[in-house]
mmCIF file of the C-alpha atoms, coordinates in Angstrom:
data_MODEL
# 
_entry.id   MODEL 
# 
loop_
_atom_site.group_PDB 
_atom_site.id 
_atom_site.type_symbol 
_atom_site.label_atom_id 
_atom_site.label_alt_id 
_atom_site.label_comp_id 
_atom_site.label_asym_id 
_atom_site.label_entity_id 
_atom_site.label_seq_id 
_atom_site.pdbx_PDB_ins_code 
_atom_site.Cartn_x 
_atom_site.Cartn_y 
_atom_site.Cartn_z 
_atom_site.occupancy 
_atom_site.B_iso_or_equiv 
_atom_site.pdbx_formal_charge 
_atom_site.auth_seq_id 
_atom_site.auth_comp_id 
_atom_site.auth_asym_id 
_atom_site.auth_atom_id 
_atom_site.pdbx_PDB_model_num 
ATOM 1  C CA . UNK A 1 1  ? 0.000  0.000  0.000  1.00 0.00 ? 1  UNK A CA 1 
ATOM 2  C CA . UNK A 1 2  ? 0.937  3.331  -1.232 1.00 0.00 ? 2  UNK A CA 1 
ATOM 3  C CA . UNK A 1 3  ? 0.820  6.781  -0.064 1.00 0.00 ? 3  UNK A CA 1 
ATOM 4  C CA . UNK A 1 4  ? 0.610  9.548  -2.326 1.00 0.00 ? 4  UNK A CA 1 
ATOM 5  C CA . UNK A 1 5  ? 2.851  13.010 -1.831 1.00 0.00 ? 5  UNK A CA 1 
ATOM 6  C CA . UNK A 1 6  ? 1.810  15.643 -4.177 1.00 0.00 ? 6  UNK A CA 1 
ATOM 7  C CA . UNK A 1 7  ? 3.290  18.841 -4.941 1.00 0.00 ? 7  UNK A CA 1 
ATOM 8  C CA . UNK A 1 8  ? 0.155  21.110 -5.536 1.00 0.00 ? 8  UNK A CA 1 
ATOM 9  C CA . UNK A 1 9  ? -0.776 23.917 -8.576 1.00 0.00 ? 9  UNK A CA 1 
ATOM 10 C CA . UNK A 1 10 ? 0.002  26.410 -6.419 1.00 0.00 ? 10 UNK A CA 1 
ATOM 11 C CA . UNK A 1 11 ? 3.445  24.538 -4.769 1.00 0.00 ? 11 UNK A CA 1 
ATOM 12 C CA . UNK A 1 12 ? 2.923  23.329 -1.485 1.00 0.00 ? 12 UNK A CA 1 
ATOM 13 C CA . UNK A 1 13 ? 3.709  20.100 -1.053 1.00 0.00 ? 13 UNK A CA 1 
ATOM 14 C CA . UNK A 1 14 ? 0.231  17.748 0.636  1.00 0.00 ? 14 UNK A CA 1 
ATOM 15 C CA . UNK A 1 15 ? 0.247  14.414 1.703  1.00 0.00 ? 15 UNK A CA 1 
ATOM 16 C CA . UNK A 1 16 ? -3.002 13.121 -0.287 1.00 0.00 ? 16 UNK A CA 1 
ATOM 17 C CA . UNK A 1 17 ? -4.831 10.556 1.266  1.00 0.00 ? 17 UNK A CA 1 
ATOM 18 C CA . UNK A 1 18 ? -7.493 10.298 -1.415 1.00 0.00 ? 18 UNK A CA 1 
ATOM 19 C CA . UNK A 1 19 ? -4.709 9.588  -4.141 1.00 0.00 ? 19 UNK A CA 1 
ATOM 20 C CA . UNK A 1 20 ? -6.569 12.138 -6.635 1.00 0.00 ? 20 UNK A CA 1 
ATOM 21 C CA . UNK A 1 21 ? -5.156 15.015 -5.598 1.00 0.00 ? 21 UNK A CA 1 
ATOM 22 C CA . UNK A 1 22 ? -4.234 17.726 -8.348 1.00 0.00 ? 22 UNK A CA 1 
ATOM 23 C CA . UNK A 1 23 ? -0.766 18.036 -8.713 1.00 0.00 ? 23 UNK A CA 1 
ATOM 24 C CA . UNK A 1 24 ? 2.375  16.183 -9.694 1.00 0.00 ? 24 UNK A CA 1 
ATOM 25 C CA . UNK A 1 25 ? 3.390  13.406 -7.382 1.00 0.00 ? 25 UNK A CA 1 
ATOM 26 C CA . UNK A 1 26 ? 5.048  10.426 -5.973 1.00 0.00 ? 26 UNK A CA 1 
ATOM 27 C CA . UNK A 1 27 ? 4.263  7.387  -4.168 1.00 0.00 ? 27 UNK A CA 1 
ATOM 28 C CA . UNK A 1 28 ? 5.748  6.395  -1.006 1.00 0.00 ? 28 UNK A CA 1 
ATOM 29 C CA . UNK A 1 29 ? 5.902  3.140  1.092  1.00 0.00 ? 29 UNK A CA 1 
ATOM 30 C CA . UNK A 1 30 ? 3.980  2.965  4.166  1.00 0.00 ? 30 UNK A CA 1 
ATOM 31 C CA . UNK A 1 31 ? 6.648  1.889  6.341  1.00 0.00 ? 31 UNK A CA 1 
ATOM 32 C CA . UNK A 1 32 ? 8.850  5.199  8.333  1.00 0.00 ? 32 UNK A CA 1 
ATOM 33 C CA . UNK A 1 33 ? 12.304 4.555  6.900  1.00 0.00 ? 33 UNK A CA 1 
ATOM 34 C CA . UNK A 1 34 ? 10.586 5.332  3.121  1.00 0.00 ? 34 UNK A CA 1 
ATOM 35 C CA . UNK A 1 35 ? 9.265  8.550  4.514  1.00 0.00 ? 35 UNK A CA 1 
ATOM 36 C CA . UNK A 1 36 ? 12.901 9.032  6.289  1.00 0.00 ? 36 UNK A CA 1 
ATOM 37 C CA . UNK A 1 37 ? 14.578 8.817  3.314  1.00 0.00 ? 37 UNK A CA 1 
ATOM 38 C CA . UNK A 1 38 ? 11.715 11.306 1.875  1.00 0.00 ? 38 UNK A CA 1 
ATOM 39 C CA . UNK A 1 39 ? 13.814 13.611 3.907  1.00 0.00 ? 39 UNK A CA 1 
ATOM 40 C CA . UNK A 1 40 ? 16.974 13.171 3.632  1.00 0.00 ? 40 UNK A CA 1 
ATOM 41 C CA . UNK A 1 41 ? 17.134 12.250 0.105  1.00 0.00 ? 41 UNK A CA 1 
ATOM 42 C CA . UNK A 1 42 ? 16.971 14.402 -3.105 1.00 0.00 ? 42 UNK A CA 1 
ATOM 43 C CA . UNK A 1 43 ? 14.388 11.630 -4.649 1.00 0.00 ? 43 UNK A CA 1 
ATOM 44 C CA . UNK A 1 44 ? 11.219 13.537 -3.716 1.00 0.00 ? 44 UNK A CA 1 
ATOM 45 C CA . UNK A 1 45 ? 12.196 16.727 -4.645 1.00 0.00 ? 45 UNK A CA 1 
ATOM 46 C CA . UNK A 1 46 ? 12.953 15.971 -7.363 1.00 0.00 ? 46 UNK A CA 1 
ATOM 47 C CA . UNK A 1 47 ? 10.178 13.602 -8.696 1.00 0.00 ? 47 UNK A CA 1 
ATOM 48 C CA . UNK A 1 48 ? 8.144  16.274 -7.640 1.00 0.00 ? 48 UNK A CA 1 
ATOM 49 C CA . UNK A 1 49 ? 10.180 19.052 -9.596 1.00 0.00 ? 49 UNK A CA 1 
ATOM 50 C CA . UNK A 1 50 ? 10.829 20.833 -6.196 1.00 0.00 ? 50 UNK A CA 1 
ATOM 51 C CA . UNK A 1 51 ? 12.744 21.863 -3.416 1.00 0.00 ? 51 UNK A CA 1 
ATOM 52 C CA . UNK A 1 52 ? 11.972 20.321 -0.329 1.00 0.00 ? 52 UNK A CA 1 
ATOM 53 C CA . UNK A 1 53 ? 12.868 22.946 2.211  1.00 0.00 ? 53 UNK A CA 1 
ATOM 54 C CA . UNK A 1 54 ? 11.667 23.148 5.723  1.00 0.00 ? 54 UNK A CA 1 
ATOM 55 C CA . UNK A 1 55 ? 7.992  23.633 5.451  1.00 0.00 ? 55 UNK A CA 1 
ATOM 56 C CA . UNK A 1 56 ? 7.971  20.852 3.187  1.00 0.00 ? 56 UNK A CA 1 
ATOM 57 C CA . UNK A 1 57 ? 9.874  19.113 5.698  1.00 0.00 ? 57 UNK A CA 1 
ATOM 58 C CA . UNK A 1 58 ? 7.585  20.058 8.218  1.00 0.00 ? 58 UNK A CA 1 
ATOM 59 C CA . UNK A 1 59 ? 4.355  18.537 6.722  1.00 0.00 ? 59 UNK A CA 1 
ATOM 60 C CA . UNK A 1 60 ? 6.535  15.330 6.158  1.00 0.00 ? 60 UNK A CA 1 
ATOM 61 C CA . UNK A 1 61 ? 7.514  14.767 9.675  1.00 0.00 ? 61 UNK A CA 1 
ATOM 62 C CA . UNK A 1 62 ? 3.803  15.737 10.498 1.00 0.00 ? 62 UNK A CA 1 
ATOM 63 C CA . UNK A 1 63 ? 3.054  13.007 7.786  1.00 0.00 ? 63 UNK A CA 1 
ATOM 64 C CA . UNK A 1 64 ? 5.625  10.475 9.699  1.00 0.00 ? 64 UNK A CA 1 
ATOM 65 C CA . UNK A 1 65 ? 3.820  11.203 13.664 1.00 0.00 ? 65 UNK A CA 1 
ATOM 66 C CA . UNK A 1 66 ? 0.164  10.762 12.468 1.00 0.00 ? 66 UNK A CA 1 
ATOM 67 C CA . UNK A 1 67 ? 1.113  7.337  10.565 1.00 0.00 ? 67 UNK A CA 1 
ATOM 68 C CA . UNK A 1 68 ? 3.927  6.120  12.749 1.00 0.00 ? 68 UNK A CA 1 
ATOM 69 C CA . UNK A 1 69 ? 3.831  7.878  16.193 1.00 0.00 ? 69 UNK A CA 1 
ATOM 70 C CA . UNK A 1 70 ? 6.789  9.493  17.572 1.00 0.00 ? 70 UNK A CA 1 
ATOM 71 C CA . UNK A 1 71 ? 10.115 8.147  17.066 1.00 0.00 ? 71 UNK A CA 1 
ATOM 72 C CA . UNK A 1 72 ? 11.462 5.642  19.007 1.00 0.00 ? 72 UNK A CA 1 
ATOM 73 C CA . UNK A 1 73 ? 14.603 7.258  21.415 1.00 0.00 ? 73 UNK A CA 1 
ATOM 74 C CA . UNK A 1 74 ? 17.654 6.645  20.493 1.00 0.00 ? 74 UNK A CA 1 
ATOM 75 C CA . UNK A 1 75 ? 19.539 3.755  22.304 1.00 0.00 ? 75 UNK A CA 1 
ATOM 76 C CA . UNK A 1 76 ? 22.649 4.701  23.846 1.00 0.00 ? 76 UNK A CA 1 
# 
């Protein structure tokens, strides 16, 4: 299962939970290191044909807590 990430018309980048958004966008894995890598990589940005700054960065890790919950502490 799928979730689609969607850079809008007017370029702010939704998470689209119906999957008919308008806009370009990409698919990612429901599992958190996919969406991880969504923000540390340069693969969304640019199959979306955009920067992802810090408010898109923002929405993902909003993205990441709804789905996921918090993140686990780190051991040490």
């Amino acid at each position: 299962d799928l979730v689609r990430v969607v850079r809008t018309p007017e370029g702010q980048l939704v998470v689209d939970k119906t999957g008919k958004q308008n806009g370009r966008g990409a698919y990612l894995c429901r599992q958190r290191s996919c969406w991880e890598a969504a923000l540390t990589g340069r693969q969304l940005g640019k199959a979306l044909k955009m920067e992802v700054g810090a408010r898109e960065q923002q929405v993902l890790r909003a993205a990441i807590e709804q789905e996921f919950g918090p993140p686990a502490p780190a051991a040490g």
